[in-house]
Residue frames as a rotation matrix with the C-alpha (Angstrom) as fourth column:
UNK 1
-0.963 0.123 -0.240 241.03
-0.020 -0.920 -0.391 21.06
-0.269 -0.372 0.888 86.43
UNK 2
-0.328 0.876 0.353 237.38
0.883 0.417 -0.215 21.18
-0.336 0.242 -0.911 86.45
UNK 3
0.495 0.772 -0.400 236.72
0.351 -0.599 -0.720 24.55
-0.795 0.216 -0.567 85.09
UNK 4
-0.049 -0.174 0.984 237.00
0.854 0.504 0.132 25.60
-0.519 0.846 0.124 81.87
UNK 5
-0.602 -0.026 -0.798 237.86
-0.138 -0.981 0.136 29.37
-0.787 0.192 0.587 80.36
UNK 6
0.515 0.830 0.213 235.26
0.551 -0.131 -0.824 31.13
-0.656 0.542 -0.525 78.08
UNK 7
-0.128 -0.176 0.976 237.34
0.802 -0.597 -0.003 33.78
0.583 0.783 0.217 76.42
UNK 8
0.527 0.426 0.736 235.24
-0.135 -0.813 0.567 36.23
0.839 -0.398 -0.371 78.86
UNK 9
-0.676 -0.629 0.383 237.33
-0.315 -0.223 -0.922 37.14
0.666 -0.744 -0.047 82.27
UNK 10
-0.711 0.301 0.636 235.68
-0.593 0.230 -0.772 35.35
-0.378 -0.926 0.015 85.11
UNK 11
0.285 0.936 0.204 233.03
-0.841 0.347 -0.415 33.43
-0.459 -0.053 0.887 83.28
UNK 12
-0.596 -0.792 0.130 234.00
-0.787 0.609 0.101 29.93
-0.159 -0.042 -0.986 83.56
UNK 13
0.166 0.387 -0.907 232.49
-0.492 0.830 0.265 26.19
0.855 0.402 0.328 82.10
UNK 14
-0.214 -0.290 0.933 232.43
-0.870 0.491 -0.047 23.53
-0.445 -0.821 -0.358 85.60
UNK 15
0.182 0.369 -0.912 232.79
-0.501 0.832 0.236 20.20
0.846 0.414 0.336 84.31
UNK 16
0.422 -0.084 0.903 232.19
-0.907 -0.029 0.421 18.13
-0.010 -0.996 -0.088 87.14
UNK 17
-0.605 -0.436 -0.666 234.05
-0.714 0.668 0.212 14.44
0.353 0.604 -0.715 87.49
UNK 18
0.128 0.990 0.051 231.52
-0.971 0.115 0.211 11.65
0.203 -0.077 0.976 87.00
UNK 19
-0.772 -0.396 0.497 231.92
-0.437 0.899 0.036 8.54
-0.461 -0.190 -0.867 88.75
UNK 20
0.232 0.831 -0.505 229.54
-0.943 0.320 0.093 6.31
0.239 0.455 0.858 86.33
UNK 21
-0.869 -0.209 0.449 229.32
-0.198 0.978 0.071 2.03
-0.454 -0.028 -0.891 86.98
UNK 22
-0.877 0.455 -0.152 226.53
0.314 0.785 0.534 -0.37
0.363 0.421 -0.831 86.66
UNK 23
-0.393 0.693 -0.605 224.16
0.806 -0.058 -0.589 1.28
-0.443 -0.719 -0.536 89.34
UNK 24
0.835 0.462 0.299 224.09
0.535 -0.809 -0.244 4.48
0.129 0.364 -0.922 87.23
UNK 25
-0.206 -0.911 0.356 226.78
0.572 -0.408 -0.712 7.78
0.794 0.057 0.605 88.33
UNK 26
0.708 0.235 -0.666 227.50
0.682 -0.472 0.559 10.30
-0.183 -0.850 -0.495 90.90
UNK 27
-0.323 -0.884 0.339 229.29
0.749 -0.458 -0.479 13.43
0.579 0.099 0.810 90.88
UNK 28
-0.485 -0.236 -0.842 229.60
0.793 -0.524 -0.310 16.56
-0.367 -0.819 0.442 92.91
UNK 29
0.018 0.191 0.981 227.85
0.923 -0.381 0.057 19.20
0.384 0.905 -0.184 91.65
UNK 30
0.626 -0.398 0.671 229.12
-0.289 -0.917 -0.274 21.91
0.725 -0.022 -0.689 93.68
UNK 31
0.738 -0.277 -0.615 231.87
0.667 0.159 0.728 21.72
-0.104 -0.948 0.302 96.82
UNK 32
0.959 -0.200 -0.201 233.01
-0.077 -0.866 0.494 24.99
-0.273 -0.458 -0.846 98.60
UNK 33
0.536 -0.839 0.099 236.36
-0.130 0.034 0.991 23.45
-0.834 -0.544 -0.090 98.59
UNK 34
0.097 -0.417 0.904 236.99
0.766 0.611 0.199 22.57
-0.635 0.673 0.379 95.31
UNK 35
0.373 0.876 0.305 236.01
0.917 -0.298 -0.265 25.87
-0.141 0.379 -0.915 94.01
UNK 36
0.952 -0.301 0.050 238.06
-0.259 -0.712 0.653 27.58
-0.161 -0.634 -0.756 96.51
UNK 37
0.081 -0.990 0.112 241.31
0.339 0.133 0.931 25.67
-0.937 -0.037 0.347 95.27
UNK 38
-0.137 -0.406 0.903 240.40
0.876 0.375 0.302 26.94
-0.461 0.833 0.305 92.14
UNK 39
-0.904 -0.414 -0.104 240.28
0.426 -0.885 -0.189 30.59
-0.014 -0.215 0.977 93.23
UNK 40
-0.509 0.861 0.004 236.69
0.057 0.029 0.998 30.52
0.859 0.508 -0.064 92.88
UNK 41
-0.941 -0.109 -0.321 235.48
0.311 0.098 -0.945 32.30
0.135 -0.989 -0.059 96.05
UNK 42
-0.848 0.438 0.298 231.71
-0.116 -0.702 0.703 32.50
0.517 0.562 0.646 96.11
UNK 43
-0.956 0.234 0.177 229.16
0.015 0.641 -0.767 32.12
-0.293 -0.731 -0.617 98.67
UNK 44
-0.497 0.865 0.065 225.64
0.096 -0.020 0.995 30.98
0.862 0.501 -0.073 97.50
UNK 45
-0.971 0.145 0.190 223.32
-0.184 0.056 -0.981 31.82
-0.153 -0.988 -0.028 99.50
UNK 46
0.035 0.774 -0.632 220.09
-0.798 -0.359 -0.485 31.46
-0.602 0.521 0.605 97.44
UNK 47
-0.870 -0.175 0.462 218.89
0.236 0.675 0.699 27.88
-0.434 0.716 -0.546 94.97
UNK 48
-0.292 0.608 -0.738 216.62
-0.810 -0.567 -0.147 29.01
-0.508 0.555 0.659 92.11
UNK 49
-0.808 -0.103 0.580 214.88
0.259 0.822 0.507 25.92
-0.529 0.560 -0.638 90.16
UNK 50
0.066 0.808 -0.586 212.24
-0.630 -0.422 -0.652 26.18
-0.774 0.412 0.481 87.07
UNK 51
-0.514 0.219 0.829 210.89
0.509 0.856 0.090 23.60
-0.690 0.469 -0.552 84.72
UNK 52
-0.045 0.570 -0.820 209.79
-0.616 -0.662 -0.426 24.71
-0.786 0.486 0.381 81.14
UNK 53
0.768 0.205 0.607 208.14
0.374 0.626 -0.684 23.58
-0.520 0.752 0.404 77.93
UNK 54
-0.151 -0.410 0.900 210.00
0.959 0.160 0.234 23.20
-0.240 0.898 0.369 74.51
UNK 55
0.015 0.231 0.973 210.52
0.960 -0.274 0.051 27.27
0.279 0.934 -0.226 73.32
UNK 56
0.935 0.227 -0.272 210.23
0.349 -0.721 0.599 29.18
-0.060 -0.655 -0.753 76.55
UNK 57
-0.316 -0.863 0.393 213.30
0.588 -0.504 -0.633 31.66
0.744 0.032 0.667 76.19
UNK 58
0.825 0.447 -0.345 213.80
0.552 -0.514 0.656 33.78
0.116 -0.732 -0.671 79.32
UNK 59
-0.029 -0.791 -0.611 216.05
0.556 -0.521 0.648 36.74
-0.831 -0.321 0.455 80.14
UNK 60
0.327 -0.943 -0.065 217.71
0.383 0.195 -0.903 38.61
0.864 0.271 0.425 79.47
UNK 61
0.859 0.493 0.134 217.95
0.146 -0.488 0.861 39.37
0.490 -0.720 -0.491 82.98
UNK 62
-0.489 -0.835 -0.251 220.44
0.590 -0.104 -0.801 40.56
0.643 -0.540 0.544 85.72
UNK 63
0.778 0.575 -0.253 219.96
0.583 -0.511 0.632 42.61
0.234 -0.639 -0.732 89.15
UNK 64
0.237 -0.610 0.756 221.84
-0.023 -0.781 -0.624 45.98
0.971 0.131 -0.200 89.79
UNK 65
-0.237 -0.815 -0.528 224.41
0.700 0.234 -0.674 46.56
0.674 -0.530 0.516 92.34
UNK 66
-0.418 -0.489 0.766 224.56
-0.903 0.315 -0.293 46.27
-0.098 -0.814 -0.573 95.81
UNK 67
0.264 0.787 0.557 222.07
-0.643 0.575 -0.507 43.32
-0.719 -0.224 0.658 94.56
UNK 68
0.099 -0.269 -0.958 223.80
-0.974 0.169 -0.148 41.73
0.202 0.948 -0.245 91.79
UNK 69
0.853 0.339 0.397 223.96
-0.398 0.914 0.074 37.98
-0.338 -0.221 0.915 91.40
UNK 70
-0.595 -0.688 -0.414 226.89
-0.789 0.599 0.138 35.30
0.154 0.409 -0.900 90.49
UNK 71
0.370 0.922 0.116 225.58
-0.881 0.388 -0.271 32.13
-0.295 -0.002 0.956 89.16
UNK 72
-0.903 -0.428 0.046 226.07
-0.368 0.823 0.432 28.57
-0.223 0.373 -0.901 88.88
UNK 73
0.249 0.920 -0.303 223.43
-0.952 0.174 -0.254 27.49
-0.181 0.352 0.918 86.23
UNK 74
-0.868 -0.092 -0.488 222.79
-0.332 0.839 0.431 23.64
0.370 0.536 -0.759 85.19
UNK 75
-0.032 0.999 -0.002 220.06
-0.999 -0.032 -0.004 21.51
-0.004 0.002 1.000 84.14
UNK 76
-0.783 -0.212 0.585 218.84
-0.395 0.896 -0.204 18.46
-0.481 -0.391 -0.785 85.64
UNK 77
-0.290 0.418 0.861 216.49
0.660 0.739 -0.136 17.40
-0.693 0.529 -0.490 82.89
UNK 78
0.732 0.625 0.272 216.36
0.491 -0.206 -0.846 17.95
-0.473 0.753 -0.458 79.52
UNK 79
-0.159 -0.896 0.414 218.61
0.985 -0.115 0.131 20.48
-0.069 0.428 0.901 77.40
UNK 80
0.953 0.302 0.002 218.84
0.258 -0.812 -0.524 24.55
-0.157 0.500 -0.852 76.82
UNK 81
0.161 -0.606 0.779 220.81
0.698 -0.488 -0.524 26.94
0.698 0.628 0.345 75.25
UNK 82
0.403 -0.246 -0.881 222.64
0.551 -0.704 0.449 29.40
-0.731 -0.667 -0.148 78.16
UNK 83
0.340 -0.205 0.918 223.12
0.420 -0.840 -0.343 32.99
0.842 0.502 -0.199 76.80
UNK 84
0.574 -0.046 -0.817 224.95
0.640 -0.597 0.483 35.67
-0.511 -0.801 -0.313 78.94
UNK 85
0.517 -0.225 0.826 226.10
0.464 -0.737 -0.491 39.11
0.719 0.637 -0.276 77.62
UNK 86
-0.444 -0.822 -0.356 229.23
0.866 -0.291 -0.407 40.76
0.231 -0.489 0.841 79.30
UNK 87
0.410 0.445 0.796 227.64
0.394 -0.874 0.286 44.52
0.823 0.197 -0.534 80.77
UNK 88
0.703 0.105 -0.703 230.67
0.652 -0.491 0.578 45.21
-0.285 -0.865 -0.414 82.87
UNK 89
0.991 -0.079 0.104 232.02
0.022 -0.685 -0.728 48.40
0.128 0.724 -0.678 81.69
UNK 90
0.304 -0.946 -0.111 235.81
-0.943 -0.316 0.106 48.53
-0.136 0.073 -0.988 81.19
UNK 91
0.170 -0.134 0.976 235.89
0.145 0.983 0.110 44.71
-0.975 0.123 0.186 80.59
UNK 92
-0.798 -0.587 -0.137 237.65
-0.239 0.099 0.966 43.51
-0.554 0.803 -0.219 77.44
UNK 93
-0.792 0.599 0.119 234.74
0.609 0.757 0.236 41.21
0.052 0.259 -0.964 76.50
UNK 94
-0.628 0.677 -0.382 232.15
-0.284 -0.657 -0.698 44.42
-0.724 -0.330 0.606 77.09
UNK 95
-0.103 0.908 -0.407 228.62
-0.716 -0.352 -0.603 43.81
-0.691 0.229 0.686 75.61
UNK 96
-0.676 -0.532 -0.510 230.17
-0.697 0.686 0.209 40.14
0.239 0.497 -0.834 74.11
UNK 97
0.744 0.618 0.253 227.48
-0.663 0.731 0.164 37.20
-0.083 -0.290 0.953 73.99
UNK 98
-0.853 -0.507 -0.126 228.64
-0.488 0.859 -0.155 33.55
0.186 -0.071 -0.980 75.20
UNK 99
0.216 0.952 0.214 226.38
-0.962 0.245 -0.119 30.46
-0.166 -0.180 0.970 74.89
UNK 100
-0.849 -0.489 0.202 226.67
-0.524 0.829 -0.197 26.89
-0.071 -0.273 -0.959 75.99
UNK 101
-0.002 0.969 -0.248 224.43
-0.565 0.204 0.800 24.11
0.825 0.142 0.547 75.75
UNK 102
-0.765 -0.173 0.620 223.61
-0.614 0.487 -0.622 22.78
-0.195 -0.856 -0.478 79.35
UNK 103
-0.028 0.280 -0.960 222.33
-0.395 0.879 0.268 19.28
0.918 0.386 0.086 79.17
UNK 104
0.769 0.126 0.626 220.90
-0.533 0.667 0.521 16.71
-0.352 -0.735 0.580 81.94
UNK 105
0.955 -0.265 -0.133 223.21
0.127 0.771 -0.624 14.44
0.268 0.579 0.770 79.65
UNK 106
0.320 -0.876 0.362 226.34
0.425 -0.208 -0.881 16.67
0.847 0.436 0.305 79.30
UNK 107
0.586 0.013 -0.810 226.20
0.797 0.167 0.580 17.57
0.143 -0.986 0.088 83.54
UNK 108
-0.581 -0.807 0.109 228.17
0.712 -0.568 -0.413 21.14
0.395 -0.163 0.904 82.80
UNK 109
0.228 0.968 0.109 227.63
0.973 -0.230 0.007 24.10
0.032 0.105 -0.994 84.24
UNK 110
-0.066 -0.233 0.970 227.94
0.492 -0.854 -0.172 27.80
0.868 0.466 0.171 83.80
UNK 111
0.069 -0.206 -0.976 229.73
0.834 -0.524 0.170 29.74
-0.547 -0.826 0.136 87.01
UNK 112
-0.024 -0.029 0.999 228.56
0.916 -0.401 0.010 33.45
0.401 0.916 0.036 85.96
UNK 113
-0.443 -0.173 -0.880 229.94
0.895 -0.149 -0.421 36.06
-0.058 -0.974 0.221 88.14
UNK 114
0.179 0.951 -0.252 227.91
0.656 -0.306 -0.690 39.42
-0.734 -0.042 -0.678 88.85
UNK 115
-0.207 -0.488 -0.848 228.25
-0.552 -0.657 0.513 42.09
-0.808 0.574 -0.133 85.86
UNK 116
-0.977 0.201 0.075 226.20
0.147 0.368 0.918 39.66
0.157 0.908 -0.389 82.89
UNK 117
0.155 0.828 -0.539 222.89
-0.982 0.071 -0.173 39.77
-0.105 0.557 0.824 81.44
UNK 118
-0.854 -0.050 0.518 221.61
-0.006 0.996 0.085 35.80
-0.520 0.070 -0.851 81.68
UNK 119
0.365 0.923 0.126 218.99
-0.803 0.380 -0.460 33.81
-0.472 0.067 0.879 79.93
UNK 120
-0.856 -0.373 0.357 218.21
-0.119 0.815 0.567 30.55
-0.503 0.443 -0.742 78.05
UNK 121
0.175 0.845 -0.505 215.87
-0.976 0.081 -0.203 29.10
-0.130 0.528 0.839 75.92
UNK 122
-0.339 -0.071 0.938 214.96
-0.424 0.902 -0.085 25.34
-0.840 -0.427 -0.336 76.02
UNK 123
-0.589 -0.782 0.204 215.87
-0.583 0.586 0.563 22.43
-0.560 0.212 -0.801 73.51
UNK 124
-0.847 0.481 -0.225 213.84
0.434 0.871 0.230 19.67
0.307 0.097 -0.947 74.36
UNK 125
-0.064 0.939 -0.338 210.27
0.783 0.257 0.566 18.66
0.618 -0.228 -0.752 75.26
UNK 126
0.967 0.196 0.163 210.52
-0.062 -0.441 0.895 20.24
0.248 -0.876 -0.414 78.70
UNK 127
0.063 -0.895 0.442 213.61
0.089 -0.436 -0.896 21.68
0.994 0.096 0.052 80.44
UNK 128
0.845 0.492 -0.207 214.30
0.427 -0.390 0.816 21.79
0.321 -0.778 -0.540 84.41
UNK 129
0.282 -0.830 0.481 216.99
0.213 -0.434 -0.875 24.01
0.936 0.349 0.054 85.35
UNK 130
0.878 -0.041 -0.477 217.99
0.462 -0.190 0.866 24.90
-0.126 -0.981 -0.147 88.82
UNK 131
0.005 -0.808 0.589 220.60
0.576 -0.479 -0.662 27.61
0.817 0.343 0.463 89.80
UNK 132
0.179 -0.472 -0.863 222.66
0.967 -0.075 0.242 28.91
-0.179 -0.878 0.443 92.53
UNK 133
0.449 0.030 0.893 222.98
0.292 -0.950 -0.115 32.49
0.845 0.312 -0.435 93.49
UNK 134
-0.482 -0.645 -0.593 225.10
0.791 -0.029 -0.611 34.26
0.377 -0.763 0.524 95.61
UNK 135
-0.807 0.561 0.184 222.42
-0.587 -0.797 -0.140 37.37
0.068 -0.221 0.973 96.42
UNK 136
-0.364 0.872 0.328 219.14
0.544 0.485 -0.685 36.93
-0.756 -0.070 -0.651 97.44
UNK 137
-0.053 0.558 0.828 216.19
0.917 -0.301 0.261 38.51
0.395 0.774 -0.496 94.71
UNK 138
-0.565 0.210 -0.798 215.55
0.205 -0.901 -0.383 42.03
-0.799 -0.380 0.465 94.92
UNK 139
0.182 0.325 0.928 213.03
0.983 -0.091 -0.161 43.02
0.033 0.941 -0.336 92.56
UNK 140
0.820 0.159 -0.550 213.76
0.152 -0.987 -0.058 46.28
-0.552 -0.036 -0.833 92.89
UNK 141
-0.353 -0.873 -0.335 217.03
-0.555 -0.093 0.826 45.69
-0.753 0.478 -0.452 91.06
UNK 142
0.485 0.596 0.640 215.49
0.448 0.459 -0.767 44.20
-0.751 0.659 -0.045 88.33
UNK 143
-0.038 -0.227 -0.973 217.04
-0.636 -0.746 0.199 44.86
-0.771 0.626 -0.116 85.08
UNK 144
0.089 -0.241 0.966 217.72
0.642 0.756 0.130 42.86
-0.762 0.608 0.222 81.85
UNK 145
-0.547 -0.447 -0.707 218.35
-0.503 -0.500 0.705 43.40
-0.669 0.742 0.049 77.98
UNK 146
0.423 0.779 -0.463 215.92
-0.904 0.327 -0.276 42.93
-0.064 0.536 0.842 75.02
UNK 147
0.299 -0.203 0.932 216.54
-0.040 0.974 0.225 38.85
-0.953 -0.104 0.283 73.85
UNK 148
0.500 -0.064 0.863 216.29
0.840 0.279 -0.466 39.94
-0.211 0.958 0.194 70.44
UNK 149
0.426 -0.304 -0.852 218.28
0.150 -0.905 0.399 42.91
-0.892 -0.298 -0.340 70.55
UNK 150
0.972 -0.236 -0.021 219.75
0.012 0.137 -0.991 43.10
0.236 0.962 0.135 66.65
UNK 151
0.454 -0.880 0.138 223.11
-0.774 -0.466 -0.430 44.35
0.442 0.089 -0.892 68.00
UNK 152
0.000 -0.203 0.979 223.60
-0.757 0.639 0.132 41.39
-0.653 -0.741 -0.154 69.88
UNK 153
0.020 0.033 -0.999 222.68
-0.916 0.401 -0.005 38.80
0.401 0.915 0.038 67.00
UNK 154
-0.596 -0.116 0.795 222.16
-0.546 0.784 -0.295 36.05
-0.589 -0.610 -0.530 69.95
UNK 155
0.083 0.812 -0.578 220.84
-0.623 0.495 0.606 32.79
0.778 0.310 0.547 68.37
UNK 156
-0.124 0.283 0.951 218.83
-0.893 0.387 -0.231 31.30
-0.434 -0.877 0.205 70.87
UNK 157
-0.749 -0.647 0.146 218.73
-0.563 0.736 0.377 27.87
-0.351 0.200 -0.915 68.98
UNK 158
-0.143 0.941 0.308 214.83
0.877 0.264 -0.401 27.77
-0.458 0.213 -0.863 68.40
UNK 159
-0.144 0.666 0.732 212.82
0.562 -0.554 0.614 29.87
0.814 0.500 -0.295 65.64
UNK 160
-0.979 0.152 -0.137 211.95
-0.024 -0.752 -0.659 33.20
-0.203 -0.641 0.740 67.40
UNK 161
-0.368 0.926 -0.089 208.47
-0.735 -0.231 0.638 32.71
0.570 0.300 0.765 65.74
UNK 162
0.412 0.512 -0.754 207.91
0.123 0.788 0.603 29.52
0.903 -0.341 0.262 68.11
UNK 163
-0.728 -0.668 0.153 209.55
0.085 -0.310 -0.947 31.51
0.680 -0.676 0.283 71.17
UNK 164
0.485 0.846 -0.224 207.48
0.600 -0.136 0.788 31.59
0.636 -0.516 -0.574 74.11
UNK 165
-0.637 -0.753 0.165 208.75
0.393 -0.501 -0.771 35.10
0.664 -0.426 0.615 75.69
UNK 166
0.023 0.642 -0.767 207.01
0.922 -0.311 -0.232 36.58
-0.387 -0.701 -0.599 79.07
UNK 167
0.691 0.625 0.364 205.58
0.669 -0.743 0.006 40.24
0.275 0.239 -0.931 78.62
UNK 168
0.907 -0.283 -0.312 207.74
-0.053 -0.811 0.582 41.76
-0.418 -0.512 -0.751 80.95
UNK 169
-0.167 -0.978 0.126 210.92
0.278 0.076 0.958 40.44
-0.946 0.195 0.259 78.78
UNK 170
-0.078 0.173 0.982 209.51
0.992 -0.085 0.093 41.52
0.100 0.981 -0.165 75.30
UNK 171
0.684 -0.025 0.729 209.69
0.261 -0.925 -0.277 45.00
0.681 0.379 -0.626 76.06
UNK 172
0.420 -0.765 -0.488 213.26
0.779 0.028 0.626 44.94
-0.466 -0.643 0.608 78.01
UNK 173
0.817 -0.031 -0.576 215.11
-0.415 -0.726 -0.548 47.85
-0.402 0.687 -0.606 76.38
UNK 174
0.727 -0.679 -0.102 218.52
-0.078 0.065 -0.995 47.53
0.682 0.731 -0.006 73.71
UNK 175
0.230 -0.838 -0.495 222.06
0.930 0.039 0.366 46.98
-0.288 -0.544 0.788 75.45
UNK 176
-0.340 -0.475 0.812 222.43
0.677 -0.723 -0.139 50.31
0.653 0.502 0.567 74.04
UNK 177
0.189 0.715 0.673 219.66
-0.283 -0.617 0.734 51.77
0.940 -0.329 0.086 76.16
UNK 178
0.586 0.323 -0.743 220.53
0.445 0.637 0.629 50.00
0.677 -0.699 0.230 79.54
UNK 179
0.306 -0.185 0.934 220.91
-0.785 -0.603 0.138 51.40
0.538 -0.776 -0.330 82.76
UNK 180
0.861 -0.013 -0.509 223.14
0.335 0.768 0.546 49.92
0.384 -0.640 0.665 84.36
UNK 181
0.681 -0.640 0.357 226.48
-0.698 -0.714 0.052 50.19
0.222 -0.284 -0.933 87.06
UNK 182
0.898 -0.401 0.180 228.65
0.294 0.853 0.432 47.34
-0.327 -0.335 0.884 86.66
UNK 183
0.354 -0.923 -0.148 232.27
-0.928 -0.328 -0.174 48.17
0.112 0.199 -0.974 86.68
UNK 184
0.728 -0.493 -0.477 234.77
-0.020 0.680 -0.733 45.24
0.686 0.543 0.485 85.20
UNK 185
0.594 -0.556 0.581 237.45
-0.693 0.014 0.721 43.92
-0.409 -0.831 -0.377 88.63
UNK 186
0.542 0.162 -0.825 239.75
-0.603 0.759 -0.246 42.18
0.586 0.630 0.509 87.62
């Protein structure tokens, strides 16, 4: 089975299988069908990629419904630390952090359906990430949750004093304070 439970309802680890020889390896890193035998019905319609230095922490972020996102996150060079915070109300797991390291090495990735709060914060030198989305952007939905939030207690895996956070995420508000309408399906 190539996916892997979190604890959290729907948010699931893809280990893909790696054919490796002398030339190097190959593996799938997504197919419709495999996904689908594993009840995993999602259509992407949308590929997000971004390349950062050593420190850059981004997110917490998410877009409100009718715009919400499911993701399949993984990084094709380098290493970070995925974060995602449960924020759909009536879910067991409500307002629960999970965090994974995704690796160019370690080839997992993180299927994160809509109803979380994402971010990451990067490892190594430099970090490129790339991620699937089943919504297109909407900045009007725009939403997210502070990174440092205290109630949360997320360690991002680098010194916050050597964080490199954008403006618009340093003044995100508390998971206490957040507007949001995600309702928990199960």
């Amino acid at each position: 089975m190539p996916f892997r439970p979190t604890g959290i309802p729907g948010l699931l680890v893809f280990e893909p299988k790696v054919h490796e020889d002398e030339r190097g390896y190959f593996f799938e890193s997504y197919n419709e069908s495999t996904f689908r035998d594993e009840g995993v019905e999602i259509q992407f319609v949308q590929d997000n990629q971004a390349r950062s230095n050593y420190g850059v922490l981004r997110g917490l972020h998410f877009q409100l419904p009718p715009h919400a996102q499911a993701k399949l996150i993984r990084t094709l060079d380098g290493r970070i630390l995925d974060v995602v915070v449960d924020l759909r109300k009536g879910s067991p797991a409500y307002g629960k952090v999970f965090s994974i390291e995704l690796s160019a090495e370690n080839k997992l990735q993180l299927l994160v359906p809509q109803g979380f709060a994402h971010g990451y914060s990067v490892l190594s030198p430099t970090a490129e990430v790339m991620y699937k989305c089943d919504n297109f952007y909407n900045k009007a939905s725009e939403g997210g949750i502070l990174y440092n939030d205290p109630a949360l207690a997320i360690d991002w895996g680098i010194p916050l004093t050597e964080a490199v956070v954008s403006e618009k995420d340093k003044v995100l508000p508390l998971l206490a304070d957040v507007q949001h309408n995600f309702i928990f399906q199960q």
